[in-house]
N, C-alpha and C positions, 0 to 999 in steps of 0.2 A: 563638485560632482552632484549630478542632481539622482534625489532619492531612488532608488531599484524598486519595480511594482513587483508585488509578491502574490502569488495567485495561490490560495488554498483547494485541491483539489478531492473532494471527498465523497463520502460513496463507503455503503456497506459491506460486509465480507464477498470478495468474490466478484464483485460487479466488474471490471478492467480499469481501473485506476490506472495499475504501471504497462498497460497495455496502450490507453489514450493517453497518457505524459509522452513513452517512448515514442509515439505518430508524432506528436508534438512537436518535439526534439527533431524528428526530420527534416519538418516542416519550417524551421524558423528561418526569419527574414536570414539573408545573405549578410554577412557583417557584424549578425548577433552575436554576443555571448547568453546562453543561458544556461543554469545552473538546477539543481533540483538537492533538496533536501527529502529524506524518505523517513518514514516510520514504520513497521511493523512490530506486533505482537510480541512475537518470540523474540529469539536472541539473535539471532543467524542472520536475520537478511539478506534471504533470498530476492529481493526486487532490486536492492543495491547492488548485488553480484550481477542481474540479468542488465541492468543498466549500463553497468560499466563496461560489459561485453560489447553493449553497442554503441560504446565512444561516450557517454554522458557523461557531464559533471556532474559528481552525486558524491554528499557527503551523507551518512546513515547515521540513525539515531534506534536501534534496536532495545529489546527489551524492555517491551511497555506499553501504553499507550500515548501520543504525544501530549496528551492532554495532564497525563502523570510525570511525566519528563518536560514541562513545559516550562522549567526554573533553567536552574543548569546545566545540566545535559542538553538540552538545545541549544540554549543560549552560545553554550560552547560550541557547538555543531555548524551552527547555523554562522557566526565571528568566523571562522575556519573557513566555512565554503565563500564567505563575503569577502575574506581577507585573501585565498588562494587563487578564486576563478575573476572575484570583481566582476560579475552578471551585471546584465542590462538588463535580465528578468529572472523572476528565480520562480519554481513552481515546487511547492511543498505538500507532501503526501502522506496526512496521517494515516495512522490504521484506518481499517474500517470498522474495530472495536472500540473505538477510542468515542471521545465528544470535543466538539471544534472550541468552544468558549474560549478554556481559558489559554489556550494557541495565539487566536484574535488575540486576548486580552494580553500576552507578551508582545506580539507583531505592534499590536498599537499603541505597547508600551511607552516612556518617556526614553527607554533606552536605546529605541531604535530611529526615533525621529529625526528627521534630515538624511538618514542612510537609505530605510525602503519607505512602503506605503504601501496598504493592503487593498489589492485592485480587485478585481472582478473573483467571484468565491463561486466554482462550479461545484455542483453533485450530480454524482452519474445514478443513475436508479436503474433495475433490471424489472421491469415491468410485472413480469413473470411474478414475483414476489409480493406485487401488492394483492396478492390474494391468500397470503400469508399472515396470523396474527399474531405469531411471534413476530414478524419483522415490524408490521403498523403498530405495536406496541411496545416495541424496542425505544428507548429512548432518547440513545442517542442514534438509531434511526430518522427518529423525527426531528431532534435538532441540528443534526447536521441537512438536513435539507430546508430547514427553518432557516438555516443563517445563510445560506446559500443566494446567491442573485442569478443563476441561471443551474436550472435545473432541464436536465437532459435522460432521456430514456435511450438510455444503450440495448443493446442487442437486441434491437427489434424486428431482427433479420428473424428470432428464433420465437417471435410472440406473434398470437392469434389476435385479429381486430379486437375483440371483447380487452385481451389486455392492456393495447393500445387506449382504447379508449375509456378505461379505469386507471391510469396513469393519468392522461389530461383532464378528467375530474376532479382524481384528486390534486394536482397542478395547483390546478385553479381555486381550489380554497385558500391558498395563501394568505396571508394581509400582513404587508403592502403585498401587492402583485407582484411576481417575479420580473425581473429585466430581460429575460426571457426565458421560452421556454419550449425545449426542441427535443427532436428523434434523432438517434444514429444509430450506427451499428459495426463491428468491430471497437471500438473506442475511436470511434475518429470524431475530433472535434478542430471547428473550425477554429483558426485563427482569429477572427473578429469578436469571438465570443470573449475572447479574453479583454476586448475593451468595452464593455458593456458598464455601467457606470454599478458602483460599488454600492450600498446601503446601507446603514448600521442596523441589521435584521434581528431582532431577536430571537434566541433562544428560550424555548417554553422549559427548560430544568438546567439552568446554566452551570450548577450546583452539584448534576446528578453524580457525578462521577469525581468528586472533590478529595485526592487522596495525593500526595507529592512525594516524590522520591527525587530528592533534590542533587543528591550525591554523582559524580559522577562515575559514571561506569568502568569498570577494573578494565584494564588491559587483557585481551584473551592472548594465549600462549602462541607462539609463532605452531605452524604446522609443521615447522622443520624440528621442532624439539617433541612436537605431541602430534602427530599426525592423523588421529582419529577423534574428534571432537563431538560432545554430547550435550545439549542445554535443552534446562526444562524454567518453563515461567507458568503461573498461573495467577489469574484475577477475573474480577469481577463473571466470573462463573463459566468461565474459559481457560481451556490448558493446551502449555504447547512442549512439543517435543523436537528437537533440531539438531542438527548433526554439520561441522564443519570437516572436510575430508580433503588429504593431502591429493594435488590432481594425479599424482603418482598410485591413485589407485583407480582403478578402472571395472565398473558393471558391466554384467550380461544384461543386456536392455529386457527381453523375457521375463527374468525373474523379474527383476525391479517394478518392471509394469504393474507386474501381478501384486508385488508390494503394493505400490501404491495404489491396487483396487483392495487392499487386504483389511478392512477397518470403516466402522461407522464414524466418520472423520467430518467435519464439517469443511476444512480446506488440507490440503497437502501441494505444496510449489516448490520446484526445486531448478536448481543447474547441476546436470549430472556429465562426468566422462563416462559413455558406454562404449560396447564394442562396435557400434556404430557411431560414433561420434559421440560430442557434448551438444546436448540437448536441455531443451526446457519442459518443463515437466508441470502439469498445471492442471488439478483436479477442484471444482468447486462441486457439489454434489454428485451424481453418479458416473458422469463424462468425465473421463481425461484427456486432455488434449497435450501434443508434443510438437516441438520444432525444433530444427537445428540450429545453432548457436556458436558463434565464435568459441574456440577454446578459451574457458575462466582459469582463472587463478587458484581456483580450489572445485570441490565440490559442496553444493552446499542445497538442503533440505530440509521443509519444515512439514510437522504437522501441526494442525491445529482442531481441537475435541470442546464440545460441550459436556465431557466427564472427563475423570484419570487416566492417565494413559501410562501402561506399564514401560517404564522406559527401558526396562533391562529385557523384555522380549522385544521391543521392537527393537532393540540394537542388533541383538542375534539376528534376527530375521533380515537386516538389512543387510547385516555382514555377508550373511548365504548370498545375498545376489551378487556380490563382487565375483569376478571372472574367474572361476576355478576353486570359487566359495564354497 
């Protein structure tokens, strides 16, 4: 069997990562198998829940970042979805808290040789932001778009020319050159981008975020024995609150909205059953946006805070918007 290409897709908080995987997913050749591995922060994984709603292979690696979980817990993760689905391409989705190195540095391991090979490494960038310096001084901001071979400005649908053309400036300081480097919007990326030829790019702090939690993650409780579920994570100067819920409970879309505008929150994503349906729930700074969604298997919701977040009032608070809460 010859080797699975494995495409890293990365991209800072909020930019459409699981928005331009899932177009992805739609898109693939007739015949394909592909497979996706996902990462988020919290514990919950919300982008694993909204994936699986729309037919994905997706095996989740929560709680962390993948670059902290880059030992065992992937390793495990990642053996699983190779052993279950056998992809013909697999596209893997760290956080966008995380740092890509030492990811690469497992993918290109001695352990995987002959199995995959790590093809073409997209970053999505929201233009908007490079006029932010928190984000240009983030650092793994800048090396995940450092290791990168095709770098892409999503949502350009929602940026002014000046933006635009502070993105393809900064583009273009790279060295080596990127293999390309392109506009979209919604997360739509092309097919071809993904055979763009690979580079061993470096990273300017390959080091920055060097800390391992090698153990593998405990089993969470079935929902049929606990059916209200609570997880809290915090690192490298980020904290997240998440909640898994039996689908046997059901929101007032109303309140819950209003939740989710209730809090200086840096991200909050969810799949929720409301009285109008299960929906996807997706706030990046002061916009929410919502869509309809297959009925999931649960409900499931994160926040995510650059401080503390009280987890025992926003429990309360969440509990109030359930239907007759």
């Amino acid at each position: 069997m010859s080797s699975i290409p494995a495409h890293l897709i990365l991209g800072f908080l909020g930019v459409g990562k699981s928005t331009a995987i899932m177009d992805l997913m739609q898109r693939r050749p007739d015949g394909e198998r592909w497979a996706v591995l996902v990462n988020e922060f919290g514990e919950v994984g919300v982008d694993g829940a909204l994936m699986e709603s729309g037919g994905v292979a997706v095996r989740e690696v929560p709680g962390g970042c993948m670059c902290c979980v880059a030992g065992l817990p992937m390793q495990v993760a990642l053996n699983e979805l190779i052993r279950r689905e056998k992809p013909d391409r697999l596209l893997i989705e760290p956080t966008g808290l995380g740092h890509p190195s030492q990811v690469i540095e497992t993918l290109t391991g001695s352990g995987y040789q002959g199995v995959l090979h790590l093809a073409s490494v997209l970053c999505l960038v929201d233009p908007r932001r490079l006029a932010e310096e928190r984000v240009l001084s983030n650092v793994h901001f800048q090396d995940q778009a450092a290791v990168a071979d095709v770098l892409v400005a999503n949502k350009t649908d929602l940026c002014s020319d000046a933006d635009r053309a502070r993105f393809h400036e900064w583009a273009a300081g790279f060295e080596p050159p990127k293999a390309l480097v392109a506009e979209t919007s919604h997360g739509r990326l092309e097919l071809d981008w993904l055979t763009r030829p690979h580079s061993d790019r470096q990273a300017g702090e390959p080091h920055a975020h060097d800390h391992h939690h090698d153990a593998v993650p405990a089993e969470t409780p079935p929902l049929s024995a606990q059916p209200w579920q609570q997880y809290r994570n915090s690192g490298d100067g980020h904290y997240s609150c998440g909640w898994r819920i039996s689908p046997d409970y059901c929101f007032d879309y109303q309140p819950l909205a209003a939740f989710c505008h209730g809090g200086d929150w840096r991200r909050i994503k969810g799949v929720m059953r409301t009285d109008q349906g299960w929906v996807a729930l997706n706030r990046a700074g002061d916009s929410l946006s919502e869509a309809g969604v297959d009925p999931a298997r649960e409900n499931r919701l994160e926040i995510i805070a650059d401080e503390p977040l009280d987890a025992e009032d926003l429990d309360q608070r969440l509990s109030a918007a359930l239907v007759g809460g």
